[in-house]
N, C-alpha and C positions, 0 to 999 in steps of 0.2 A: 441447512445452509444459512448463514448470515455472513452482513459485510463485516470486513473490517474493522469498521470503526466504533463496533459490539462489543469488541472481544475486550476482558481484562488484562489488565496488567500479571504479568507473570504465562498466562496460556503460550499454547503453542497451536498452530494451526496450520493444513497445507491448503494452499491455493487450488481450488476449482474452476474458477472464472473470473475473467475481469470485465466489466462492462462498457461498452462506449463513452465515454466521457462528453457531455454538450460542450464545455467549459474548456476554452484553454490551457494547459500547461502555464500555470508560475510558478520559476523556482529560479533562483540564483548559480543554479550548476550547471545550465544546462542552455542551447539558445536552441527552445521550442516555443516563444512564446508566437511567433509567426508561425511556427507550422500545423497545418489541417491536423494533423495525428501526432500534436504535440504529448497529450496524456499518455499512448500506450509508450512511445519514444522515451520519456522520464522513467518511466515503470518499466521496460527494462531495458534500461540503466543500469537498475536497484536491482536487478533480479528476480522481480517479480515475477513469475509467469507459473501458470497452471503445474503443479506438483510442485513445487516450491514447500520448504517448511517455512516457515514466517513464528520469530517468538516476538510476542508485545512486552516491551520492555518496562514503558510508561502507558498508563492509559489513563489521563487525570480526566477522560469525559469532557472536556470544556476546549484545549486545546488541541496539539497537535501530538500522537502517537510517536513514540521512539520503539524501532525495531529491530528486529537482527535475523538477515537472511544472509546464511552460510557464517561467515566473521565477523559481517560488516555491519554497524549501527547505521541506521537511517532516522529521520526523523519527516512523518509523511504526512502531510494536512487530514481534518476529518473529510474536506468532502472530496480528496483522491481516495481514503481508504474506502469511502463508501460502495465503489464503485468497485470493489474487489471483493470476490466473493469466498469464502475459506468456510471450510470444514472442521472439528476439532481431530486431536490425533487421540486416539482409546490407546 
């Protein structure tokens, strides 16, 4: 098991778990930055949730991860991805 924000560019992975976030929700698409359970609210949005396939599109390690769950690219901070835990697919 590892988070997220591990994985390389090009992998594929499906979601296992996602962890409580301490930290607020920031993000520009969304009005979670006031709410208690602004993190899992933005996450699914995106479609994140346990059994989810998730592919990492970009993973430059320094910034933010672009991904693609079902059609849709996302582009997801490192320390939201951290907090999502993924398995790879054999």
């Amino acid at each position: 098991m590892k988070n997220l924000s591990l994985i390389n560019t090009g992998e594929k992975v499906i979601v296992i778990g996602i962890n409580e976030n301490k930290e607020k929700c920031i993000c520009n698409n969304c009005n979670c930055l006031n709410n208690k359970h602004g993190f899992q609210r933005h996450i699914l949005k995106m479609g994140i949730m346990p059994g989810k396939t998730i592919e990492v599109l970009n993973n430059n390690q320094d910034g933010a991860l672009l991904i693609r769950i079902d059609e849709m690219s996302f582009s997801l901070s490192k320390g939201l991805a951290k907090n999502i835990f993924v398995k790879a697919i054999h």
